[in-house]
C-alpha positions as CSV (number, residue, x, y, z in Angstrom):
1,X,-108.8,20.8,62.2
2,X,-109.6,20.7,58.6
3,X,-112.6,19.8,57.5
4,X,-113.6,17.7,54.2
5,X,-116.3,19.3,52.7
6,X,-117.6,19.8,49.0
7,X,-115.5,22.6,48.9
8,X,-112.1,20.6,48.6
9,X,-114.1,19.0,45.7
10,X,-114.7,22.2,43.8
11,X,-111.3,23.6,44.5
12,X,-109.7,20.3,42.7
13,X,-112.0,21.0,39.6
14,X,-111.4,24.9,39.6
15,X,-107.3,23.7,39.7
16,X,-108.1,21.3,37.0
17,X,-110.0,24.2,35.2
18,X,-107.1,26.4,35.8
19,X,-104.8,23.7,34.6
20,X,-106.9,23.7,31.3
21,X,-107.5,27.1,30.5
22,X,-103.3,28.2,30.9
23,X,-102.7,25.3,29.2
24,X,-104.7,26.1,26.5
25,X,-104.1,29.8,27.0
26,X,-100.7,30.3,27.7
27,X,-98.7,26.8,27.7
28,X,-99.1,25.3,24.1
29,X,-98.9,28.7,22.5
30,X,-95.3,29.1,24.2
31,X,-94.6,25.2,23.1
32,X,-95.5,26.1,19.6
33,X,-93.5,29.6,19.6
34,X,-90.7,27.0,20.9
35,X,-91.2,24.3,18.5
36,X,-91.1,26.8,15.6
37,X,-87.5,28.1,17.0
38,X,-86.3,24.8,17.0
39,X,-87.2,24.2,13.5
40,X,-86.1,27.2,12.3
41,X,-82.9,27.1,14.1
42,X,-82.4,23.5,12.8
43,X,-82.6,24.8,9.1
44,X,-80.4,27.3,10.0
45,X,-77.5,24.9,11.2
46,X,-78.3,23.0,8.2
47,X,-77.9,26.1,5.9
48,X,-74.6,26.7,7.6
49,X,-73.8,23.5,6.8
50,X,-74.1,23.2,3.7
51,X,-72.9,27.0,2.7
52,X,-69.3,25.8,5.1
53,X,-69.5,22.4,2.7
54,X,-69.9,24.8,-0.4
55,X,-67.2,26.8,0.6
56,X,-65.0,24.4,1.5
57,X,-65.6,22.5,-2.0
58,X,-65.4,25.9,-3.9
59,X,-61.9,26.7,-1.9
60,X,-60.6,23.6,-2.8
61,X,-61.1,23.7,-6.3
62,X,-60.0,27.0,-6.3
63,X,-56.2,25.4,-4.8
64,X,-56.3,22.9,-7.0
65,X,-57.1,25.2,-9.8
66,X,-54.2,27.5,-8.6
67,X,-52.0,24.3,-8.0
68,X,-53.3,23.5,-12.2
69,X,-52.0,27.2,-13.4
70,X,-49.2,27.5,-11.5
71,X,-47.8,24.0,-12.7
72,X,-48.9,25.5,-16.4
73,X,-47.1,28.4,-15.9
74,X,-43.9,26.4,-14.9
75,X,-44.4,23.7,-17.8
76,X,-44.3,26.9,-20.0
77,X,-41.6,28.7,-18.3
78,X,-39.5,25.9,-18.7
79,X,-40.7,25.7,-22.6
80,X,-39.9,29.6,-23.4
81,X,-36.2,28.7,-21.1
82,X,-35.4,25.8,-23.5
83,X,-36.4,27.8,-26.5
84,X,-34.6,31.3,-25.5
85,X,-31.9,28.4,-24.6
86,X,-31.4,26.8,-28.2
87,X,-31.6,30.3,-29.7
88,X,-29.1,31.6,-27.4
89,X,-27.2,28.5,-28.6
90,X,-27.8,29.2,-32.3
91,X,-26.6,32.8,-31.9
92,X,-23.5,32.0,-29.8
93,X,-22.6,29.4,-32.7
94,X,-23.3,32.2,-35.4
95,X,-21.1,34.5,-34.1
96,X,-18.0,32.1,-33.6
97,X,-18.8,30.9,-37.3
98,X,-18.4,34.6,-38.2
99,X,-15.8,34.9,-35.5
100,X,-13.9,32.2,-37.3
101,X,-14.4,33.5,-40.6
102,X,-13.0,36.7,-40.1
103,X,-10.1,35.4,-37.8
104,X,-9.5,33.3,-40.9
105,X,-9.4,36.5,-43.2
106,X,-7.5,38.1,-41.2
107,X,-4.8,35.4,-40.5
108,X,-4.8,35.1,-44.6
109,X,-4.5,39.1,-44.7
110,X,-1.4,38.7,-42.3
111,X,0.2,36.3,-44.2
112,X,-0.5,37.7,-47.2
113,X,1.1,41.2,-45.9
114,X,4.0,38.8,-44.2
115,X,4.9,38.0,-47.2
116,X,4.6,40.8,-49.2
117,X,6.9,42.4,-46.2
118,X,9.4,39.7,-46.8
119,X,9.5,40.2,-50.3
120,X,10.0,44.0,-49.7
121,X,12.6,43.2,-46.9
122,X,14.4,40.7,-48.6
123,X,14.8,43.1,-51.7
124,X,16.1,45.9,-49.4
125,X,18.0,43.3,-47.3
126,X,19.8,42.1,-51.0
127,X,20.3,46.1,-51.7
128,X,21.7,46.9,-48.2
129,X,24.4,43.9,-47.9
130,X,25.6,44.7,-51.3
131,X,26.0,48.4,-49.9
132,X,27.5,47.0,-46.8
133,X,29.6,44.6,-48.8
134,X,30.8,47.1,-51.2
135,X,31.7,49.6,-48.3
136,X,33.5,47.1,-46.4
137,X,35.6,46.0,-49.2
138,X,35.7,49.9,-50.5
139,X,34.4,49.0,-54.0
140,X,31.7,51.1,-55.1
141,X,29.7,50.6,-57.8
């Protein structure tokens, strides 16, 4: 059977003791070392955090400052179009002008040399029908 002496007692205070001295020792060291992790891993996450915010912030104004120059670049696009537009317009109309103009001369130079022609012609034409004339009638002059 077991007996209930004054040992039993001094085993409960030499557990107790024991109990102590690893807490002491061993225990709350660990439970500090742990704490510290937890700390330092929470700063971490919030570092993460707030770099993933930052980067997400800095990549959207990074599209929006793409979306910005590329709607630039298209307003001016469209403004050197309209201008290499009117100019193309401007030279078109030059060129008929001149076009015109010398279609004009020349029409005038055709005419002129039509006429001249005619005169020449009808000259010849008088000649050759009185040489006709005269040879069909046998006259000769």
């Amino acid at each position: 059977m077991i007996s209930l002496d004054g040992s039993l007692f001094i085993q409960i205070i030499n557990f107790l003791f024991l109990i102590w001295a690893l807490n002491f020792v061993l225990y709350k060291p660990i439970r500090n070392i742990l704490i510290q992790r937890k700390e330092k891993i929470a700063g971490l996450e919030q570092r993460i955090d707030a770099c993933n915010s930052d980067a997400k912030e800095k990549d959207d104004a990074f599209t929006s400052g793409l979306k910005e120059a590329r709607a630039k670049g298209m307003g001016e696009k469209e403004a050197l179009m309209q201008t290499a537009t009117d100019e193309e317009k401007a030279i078109i109309e030059k060129i008929n002008q001149k076009a015109q103009a010398d279609l004009a001369e020349v029409r005038e130079k055709v005419a002129k040399d039509v006429k001249s022609v005619r005169a020449s012609l009808q000259e010849e034409l008088d000649d050759i029908a009185t040489a006709i004339s005269n040879k069909i009638l046998g006259r000769a002059f």
